[in-house]
TORKOLFI-810337 format. One line per 8 residues: their letters; for each residue x, y, z of C-alpha. Coordinates in steps of 0.02 Angstrom, whole numbers, plus 50000, padded with zeros to 5 digits. Last residue first. Layout:
! TORKOLFI-810337
a) X:Y:Z  ...
***
This chain:
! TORKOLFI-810337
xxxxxxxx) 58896:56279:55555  59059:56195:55648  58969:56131:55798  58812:56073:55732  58886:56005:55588  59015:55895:55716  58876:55879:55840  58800:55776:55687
xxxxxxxx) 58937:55684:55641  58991:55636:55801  58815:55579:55833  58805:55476:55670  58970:55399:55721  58942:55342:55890  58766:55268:55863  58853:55175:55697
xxxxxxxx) 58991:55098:55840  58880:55059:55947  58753:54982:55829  58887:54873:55787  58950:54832:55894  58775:54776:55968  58749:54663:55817  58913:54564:55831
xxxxxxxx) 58898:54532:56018  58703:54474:55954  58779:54332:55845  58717:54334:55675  58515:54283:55657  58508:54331:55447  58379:54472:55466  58482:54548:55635
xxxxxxxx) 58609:54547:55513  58558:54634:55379  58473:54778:55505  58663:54788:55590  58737:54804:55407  58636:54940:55360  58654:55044:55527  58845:55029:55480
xxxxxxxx) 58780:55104:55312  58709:55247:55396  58832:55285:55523  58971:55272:55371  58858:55383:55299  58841:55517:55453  59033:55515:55491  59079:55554:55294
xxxxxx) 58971:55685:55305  59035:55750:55437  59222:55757:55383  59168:55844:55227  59063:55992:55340  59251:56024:55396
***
């Protein structure tokens, strides 16, 4: 199950990328915090998912 974590902590990552990109470019703030919500939720499901299966 280490796969599906891994695949929770990049998709965190890039979703963290596309929140920095458009913070740079002045997109609509609703747009931003969905972002970051959804990247916050997958990099901590991803890591209590290693946590929990190692």
């Amino acid at each position: 199950m280490n796969g599906l974590a891994t695949v929770l902590i990049v998709l965190g990552l890039f979703l963290l990328g596309g929140v920095y990109s458009f913070v740079k470019q002045g997109i609509g703030k609703s747009v931003i915090t969905l972002l970051a919500v959804s990247a916050g939720f997958c990099l901590l499901a991803g890591v209590l998912r290693l946590d929990y299966w190692n």
